[in-house]
C-alpha positions as CSV (number, residue, x, y, z in Angstrom):
1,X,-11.3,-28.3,-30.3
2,X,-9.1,-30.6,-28.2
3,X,-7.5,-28.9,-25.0
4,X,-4.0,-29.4,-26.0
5,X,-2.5,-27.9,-22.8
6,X,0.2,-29.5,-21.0
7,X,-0.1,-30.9,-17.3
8,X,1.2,-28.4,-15.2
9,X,-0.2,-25.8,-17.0
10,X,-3.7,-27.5,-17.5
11,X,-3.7,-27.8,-13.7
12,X,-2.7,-23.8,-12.9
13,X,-5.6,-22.9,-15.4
14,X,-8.3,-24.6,-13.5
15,X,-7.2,-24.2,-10.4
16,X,-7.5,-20.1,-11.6
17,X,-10.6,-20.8,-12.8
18,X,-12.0,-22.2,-10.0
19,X,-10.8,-19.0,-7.8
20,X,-11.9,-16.5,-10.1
21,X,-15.4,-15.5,-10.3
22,X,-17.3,-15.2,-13.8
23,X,-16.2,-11.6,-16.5
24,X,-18.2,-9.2,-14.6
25,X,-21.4,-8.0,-16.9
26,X,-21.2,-4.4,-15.7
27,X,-19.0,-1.7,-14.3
28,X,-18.7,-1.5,-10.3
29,X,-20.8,0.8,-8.5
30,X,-20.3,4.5,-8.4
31,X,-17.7,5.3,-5.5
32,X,-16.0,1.8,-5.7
33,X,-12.3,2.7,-6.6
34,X,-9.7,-0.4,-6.6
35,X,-6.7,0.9,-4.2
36,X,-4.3,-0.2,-1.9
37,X,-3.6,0.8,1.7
38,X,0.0,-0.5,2.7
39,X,1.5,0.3,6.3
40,X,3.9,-2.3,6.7
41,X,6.5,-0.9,4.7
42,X,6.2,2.8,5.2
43,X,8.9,4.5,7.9
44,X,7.0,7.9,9.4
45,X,9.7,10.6,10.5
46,X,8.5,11.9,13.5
47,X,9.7,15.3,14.9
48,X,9.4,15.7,18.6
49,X,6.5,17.3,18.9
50,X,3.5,15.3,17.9
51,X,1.0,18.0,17.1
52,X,3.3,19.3,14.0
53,X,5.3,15.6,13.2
54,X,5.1,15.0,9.5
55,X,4.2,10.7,8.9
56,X,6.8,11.0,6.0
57,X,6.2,7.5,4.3
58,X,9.2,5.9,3.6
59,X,8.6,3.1,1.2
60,X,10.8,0.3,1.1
61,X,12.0,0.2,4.8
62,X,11.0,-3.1,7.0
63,X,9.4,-1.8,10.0
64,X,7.7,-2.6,13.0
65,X,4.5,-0.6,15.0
66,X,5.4,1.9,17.8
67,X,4.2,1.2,21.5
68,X,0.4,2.6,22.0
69,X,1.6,5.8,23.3
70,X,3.4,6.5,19.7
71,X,0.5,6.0,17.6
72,X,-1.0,8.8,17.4
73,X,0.6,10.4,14.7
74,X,0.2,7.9,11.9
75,X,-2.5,5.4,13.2
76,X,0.2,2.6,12.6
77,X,3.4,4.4,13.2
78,X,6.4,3.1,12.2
79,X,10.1,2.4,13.3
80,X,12.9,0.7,11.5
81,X,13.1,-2.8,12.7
82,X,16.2,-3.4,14.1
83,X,16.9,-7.4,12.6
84,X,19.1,-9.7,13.7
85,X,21.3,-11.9,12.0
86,X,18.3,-14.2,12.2
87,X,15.8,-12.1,11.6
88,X,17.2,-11.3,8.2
89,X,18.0,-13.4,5.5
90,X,20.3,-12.4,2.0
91,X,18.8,-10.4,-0.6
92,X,17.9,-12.4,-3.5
93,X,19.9,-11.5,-6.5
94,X,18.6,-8.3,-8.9
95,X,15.7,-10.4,-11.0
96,X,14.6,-7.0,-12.0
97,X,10.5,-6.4,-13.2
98,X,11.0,-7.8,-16.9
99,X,8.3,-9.6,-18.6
100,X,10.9,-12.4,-18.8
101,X,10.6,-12.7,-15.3
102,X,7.0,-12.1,-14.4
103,X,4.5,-13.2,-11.9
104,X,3.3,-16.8,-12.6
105,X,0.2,-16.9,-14.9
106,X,-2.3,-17.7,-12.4
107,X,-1.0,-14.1,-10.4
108,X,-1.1,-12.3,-14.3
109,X,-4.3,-13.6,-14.8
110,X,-5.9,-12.3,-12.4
111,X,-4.4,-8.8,-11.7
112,X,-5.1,-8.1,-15.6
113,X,-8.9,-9.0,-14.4
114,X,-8.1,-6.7,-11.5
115,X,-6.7,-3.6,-13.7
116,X,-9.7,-4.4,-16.4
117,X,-12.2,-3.4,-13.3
118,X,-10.2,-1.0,-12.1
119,X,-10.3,0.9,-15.6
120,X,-14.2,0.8,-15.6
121,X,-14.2,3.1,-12.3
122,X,-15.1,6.6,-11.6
123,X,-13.0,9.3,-13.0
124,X,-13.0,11.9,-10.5
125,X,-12.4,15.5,-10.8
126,X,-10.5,16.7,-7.8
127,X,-9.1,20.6,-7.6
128,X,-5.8,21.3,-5.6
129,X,-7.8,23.2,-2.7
130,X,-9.3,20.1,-1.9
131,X,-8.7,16.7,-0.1
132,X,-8.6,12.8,-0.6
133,X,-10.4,11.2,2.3
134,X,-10.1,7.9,3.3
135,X,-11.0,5.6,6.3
136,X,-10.0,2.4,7.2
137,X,-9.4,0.2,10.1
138,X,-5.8,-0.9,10.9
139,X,-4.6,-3.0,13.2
140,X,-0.7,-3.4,13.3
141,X,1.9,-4.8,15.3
142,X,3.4,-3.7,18.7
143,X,6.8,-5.2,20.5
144,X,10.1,-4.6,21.4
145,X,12.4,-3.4,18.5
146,X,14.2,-7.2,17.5
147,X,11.4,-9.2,19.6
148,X,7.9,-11.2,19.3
149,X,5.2,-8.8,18.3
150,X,1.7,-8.6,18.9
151,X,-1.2,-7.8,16.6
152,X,-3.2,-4.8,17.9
153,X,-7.4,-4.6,17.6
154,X,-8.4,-2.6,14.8
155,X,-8.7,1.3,14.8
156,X,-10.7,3.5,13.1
157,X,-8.6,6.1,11.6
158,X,-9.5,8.7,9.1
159,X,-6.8,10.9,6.8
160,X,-7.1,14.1,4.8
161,X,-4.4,15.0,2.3
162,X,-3.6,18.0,0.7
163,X,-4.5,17.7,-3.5
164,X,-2.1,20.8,-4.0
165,X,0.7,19.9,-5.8
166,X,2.9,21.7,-4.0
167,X,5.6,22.1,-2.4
168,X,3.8,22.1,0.9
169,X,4.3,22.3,4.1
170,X,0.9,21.5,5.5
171,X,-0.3,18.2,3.9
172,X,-2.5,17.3,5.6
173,X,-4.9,15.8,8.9
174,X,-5.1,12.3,10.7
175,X,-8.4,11.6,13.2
176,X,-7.6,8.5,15.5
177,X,-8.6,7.4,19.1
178,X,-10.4,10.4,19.1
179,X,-8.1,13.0,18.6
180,X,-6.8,15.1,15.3
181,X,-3.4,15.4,14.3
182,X,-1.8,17.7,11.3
183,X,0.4,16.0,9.0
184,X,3.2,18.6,8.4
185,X,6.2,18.7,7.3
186,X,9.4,19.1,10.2
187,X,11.9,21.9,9.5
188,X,14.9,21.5,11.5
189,X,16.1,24.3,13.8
190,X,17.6,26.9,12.1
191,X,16.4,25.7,8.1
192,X,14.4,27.3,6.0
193,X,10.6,25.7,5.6
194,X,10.8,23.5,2.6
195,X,7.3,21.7,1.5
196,X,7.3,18.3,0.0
197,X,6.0,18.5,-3.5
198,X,2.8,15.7,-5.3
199,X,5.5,12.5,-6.1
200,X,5.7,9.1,-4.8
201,X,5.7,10.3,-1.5
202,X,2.7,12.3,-1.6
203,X,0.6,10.8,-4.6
204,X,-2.1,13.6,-5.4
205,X,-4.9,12.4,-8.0
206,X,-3.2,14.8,-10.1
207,X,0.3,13.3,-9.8
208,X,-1.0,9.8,-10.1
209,X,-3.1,10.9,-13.6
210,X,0.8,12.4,-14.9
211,X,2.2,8.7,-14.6
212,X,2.3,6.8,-17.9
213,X,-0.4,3.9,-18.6
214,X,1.8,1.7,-20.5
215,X,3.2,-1.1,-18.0
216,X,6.3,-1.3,-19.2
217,X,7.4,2.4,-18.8
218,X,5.7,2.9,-15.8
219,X,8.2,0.1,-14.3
220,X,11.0,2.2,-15.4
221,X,9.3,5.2,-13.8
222,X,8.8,3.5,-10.7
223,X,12.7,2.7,-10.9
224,X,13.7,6.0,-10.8
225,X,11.6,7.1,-8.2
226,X,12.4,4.8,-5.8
227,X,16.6,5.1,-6.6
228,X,16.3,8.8,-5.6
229,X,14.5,7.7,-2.8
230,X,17.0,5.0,-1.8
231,X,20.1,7.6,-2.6
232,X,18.9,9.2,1.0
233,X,18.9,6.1,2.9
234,X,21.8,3.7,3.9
235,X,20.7,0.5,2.8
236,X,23.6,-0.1,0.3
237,X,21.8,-1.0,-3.9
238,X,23.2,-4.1,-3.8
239,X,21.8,-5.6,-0.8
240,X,17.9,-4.5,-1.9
241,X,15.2,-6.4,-3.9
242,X,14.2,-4.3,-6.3
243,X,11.6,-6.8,-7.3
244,X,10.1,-6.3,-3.7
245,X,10.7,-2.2,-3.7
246,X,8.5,-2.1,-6.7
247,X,5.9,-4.2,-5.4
248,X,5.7,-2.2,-2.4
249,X,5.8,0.6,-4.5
250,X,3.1,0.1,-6.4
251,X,1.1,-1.0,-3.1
252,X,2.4,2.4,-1.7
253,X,0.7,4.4,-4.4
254,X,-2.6,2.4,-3.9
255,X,-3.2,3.5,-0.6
256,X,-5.3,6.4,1.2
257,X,-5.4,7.6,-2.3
258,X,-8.6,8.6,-4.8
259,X,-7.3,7.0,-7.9
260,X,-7.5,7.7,-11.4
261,X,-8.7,4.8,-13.6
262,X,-6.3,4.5,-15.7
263,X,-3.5,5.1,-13.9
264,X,-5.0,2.0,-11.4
265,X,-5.4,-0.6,-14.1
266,X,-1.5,0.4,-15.5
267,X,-0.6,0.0,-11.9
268,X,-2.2,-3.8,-11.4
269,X,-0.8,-4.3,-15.0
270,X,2.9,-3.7,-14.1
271,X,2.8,-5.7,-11.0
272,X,1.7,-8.8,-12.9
273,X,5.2,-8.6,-14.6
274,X,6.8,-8.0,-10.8
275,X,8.6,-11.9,-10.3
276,X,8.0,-13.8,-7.6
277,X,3.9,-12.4,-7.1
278,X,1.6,-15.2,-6.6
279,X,-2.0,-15.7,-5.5
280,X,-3.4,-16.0,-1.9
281,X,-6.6,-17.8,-2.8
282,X,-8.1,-16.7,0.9
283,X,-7.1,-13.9,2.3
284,X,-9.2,-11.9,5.4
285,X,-9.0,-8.0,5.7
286,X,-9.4,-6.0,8.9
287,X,-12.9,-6.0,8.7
288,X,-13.4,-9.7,8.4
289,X,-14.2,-9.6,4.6
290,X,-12.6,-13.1,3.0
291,X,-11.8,-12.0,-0.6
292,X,-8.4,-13.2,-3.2
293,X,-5.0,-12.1,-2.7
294,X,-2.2,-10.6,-4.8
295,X,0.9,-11.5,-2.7
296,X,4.2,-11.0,-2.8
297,X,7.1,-12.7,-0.1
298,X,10.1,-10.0,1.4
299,X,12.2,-13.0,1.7
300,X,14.6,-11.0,3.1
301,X,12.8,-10.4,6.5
302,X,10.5,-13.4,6.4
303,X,7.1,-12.1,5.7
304,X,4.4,-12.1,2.9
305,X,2.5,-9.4,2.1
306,X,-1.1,-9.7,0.4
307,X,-3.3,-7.4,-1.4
308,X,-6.7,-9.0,-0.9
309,X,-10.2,-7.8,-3.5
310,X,-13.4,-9.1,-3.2
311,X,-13.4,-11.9,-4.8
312,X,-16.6,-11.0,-6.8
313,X,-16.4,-7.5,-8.3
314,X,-12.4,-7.6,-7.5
315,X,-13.0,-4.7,-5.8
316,X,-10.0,-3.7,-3.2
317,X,-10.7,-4.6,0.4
318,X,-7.9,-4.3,2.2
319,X,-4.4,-6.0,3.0
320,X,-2.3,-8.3,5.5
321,X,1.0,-9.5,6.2
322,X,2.2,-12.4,8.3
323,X,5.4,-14.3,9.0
324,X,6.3,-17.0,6.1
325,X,9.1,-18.7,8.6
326,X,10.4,-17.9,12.2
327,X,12.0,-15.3,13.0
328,X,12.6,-13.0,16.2
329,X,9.2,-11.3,15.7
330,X,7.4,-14.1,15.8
331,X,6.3,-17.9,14.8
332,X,5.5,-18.9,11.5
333,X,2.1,-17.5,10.3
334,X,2.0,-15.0,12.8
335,X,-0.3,-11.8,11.3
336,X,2.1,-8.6,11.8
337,X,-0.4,-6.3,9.8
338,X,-4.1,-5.7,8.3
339,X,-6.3,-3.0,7.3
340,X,-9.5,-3.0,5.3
341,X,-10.9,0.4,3.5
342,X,-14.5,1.6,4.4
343,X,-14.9,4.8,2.8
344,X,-12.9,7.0,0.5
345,X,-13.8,10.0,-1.7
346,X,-12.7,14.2,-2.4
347,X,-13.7,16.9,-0.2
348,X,-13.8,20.5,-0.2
349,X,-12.4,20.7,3.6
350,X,-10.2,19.0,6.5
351,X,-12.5,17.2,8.7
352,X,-15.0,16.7,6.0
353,X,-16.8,14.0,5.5
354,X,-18.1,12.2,1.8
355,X,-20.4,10.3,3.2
356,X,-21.8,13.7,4.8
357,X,-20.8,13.9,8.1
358,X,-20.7,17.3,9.4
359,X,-16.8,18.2,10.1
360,X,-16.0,17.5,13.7
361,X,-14.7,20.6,16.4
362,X,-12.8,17.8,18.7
363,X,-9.1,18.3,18.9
C-alpha cells in the first residue's frame, strides 16, 4: 500500500517513531506504577509552628522554593511568587481541553502508549488504616521572592499519607534532612478542628479508583474540582489558563501517590486532549535518568514543565521545569525544578518502609 501521508504529517510520524521505543511484549514489572510527582505548582500553607504545619497543596499557583531554613516542612516548600510586570505575561485566551483542541499527534501518540502501560500495572489493595509511601529526590529552586533563583542539590525525602478517607486532621508524615515532620492540618485560634477529606487535595487510592475512566468526563470532573478550588483563591477566572490548571492537575494527582491502573491510563488519556502539550524528546530527572517528556509551557510565567518516562517501558521517572524565555527568575533555560521517584508502595504504618526498612525512632 502506498504511504499516502502528507508532508508535514509524514515528517511528525517518523520523527515519533524514531522517539518511541518498539509495543512493549509484556506488562512492566511488579511494583512499577506510572505516576507523577509535581512541586512546582503546589502552594503549602504553613502555620507557625513547623512540627504541626499542614503542606496544604495548592494546585495551580506559580510558586517559588523557600530559603533552606523553610524546607523542612514540605521538602520543596512553596511560596507564591511575587511576579513582576515582566515576569508575567497575559493569559492566553480559554482554549478549554476539547478534543478539537488537543495535544499535537506526536504528544497523543505517545501518552496513549503511556496510559496503555500504565493500565497493565499492579492493582493494589490499600485499606484506610494504612499509608502510601513514596520517595524521591527533589531538588528545587531558592531566591528572593521576584529575583534570579538557584537550583538546589537533590534531597532525599520520604512521605506517608493517610489512606483514610476522612475528614482528617492528621494526614500524614514527611522524613527530610534527617528529621520527621507531621503533615496536619492548621486550625486557627479559636475554630473548631475540621479534617480535610480524600479529593484533589489529598488523592487516596481510594478516591483516585472513584474518578471516571472515560477521558472525556474525567476532564469535566477535573473542571469542577479545580473551580471550587479557585473560588478560594484571588486569581480572578478570567485571567487563568485553564488548559494549564488541568495539566497541572492531572500532574498533581500523579504524584506521591500509589495509583490505580485504570484511573492512570484515563489520566495520561485526558491529557493527550489538553492543547498546547508537546513532546520533550530528552528530558533528565533528578537522578540523572535521560527518558521522553510529556511537556506542557505556563506561558503566562515563562516556564515549561515536563513529565519525563523511561523511554523504554514508559515507566514514570520523574519531572523538570525550566525557563522557556527571560524573566526575573532567571535566563532562558534555566532549571527551576526536578525530582525523580525511587521507591513507592502501601504500608501498614508511619515510618514504614516497603522495601523493608525497619521504621526509624529519629525525630
Amino acid at each position: 500500500m502506498n504511504d499516502r501521508t502528507s508532508g508535514p504529517e509524514r515528517a511528525e510520524r517518523e520523527e515519533l517513531a524514531r522517539l518511541l521505543p518498539a509495543p512493549a511484549e509484556r506488562d512492566l514489572p511488579p511494583g512499577h506504577h506510572l505516576h507523577h510527582k509535581d512541586t512546582l505548582m503546589r502552594l503549602i500553607d504553613q502555620d507557625g509552628d513547623r512540627a504541626t504545619a499542614r503542606p496544604r497543596p495548592r494546585l495551580l499557583r506559580p510558586a517559588v522554593l523557600l530559603p533552606a531554613a523553610g524546607l523542612a516542612l514540605g521538602g520543596v516548600l512553596l511560596t507564591t511568587l511575587a511576579v513582576t510586570g515582566q515576569d508575567r505575561a497575559p493569559a492566553p485566551s480559554a482554549a478549554g481541553t476539547s478534543s478539537k483542541a488537543a495535544a499535537p499527534r506526536g504528544a497523543a501518540v505517545l501518552l496513549d502508549r503511556i496510559a496503555s502501560v500504565a493500565s497493565k500495572s499492579d492493582e493494589q489493595q490499600v485499606t484506610g488504616d494504612q499509608f502510601v509511601y513514596v520517595r524521591t529526590l527533589q531538588a528545587g529552586h531558592e531566591g528572593k521572592l521576584g529575583g534570579p533563583v538557584t537550583l538546589t542539590e537533590p534531597r532525599d525525602r520520604e512521605i506517608w499519607m493517610s489512606q483514610k478517607a476522612g475528614p482528617v486532621i492528621a494526614e500524614g508524615l514527611i522524613h527530610e534532612d534527617g528529621s520527621y515532620f507531621p503533615i496536619t492540618v492548621g486550625v486557627p485560634d479559636g475554630e473548631p478542628a475540621v479534617g480535610n477529606p480524600a479529593g484533589l487535595n489529598r488523592p487516596t487510592y481510594t478516591w483516585l479508583a472513584s474518578l471516571p475512566t472515560d477521558p472525556d468526563v474525567l476532564l469535566r470532573r477535573l473542571t469542577t474540582e479545580i473551580t471550587r478550588d479557585q473560588d478560594t483563591r484571588d486569581t480572578p477566572a478570567e485571567e487563568r489558563d485553564q488548559a494549564q490548571d488541568t495539566f497541572d492537575a492531572i500532574g498533581h494527582l500523579l504524584r506521591e501517590t500509589v495509583m490505580p491502573p485504570k484511573t492512570a491510563a484515563a489520566l495520561y488519556k485526558a491529557a493527550a486532549k489538553i492543547p498546547g502539550v508537546t513532546v520533550d524528546s530528552d528530558a533528565v530527572d533528578a537522578a540523572g535518568r535521560h527518558g521522553i517528556g510529556v511537556a506542557r509551557d505556563n506561558i503566562p510565567y515563562g516556564w515549561r514543565t515536563a513529565w519525563i518516562f523511561d523511554s523504554t517501558t514508559l515507566e514514570y521517572l520523574g519531572e523538570r521545569s525550566y525557563l522557556i524565555r527571560d524573566t526575573n527568575m532567571g535566563k532562558k533555560g534555566t532549571l527551576i525544578d526536578k525530582s525523580a521517584v525511587l521507591e513507592r508502595g502501601v504500608v501498614n504504618a508511619l515510618r514504614e518502609r516497603p522495601s523493608g526498612g525497619k521504621p526509624s525512632t529519629t525525630t
